[in-house]
C-alpha positions, 0 to 999 in steps of 0.5 A: 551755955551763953545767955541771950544777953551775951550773944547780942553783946558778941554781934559786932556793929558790922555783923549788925550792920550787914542784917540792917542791909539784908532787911532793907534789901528784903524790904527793896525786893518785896516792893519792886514784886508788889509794885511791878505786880500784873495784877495791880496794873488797874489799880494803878491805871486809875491813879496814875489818872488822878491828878487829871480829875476834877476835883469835886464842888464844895456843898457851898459853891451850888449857892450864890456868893454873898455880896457885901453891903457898900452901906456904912 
């Protein structure tokens, strides 16, 4: 009977490097379905919009700006 310890010592770094390249595809796959999901498309509807909003005043910005005295 083999030991946990002693399966993973027998995984070659090719065998290791083939599941990191399944994970990251499973992880490529599940994004492009989250992303070119037809039920998020208001979502993204309303940020693709965001760099054209205005950004909003400061509470400071309301008030005059302070002028400095030309006195010594």
């Amino acid at each position: 009977m083999a030991m946990p310890f002693e399966i993973v010592s027998e995984l070659s770094s090719g065998m290791i490097r083939g599941l990191g390249t399944v994970v990251v595809f499973v992880a490529f796959v599940g994004l492009t379905l989250w992303v070119f999901n037809s039920k998020r498309n208001p979502e993204f509807a309303e940020a693709r919009l965001l760099p054209f909003a205005d950004e909003p005043l400061p509470d400071d910005a309301t008030q005059e700006p302070e002028t400095r005295s030309t006195r010594p």
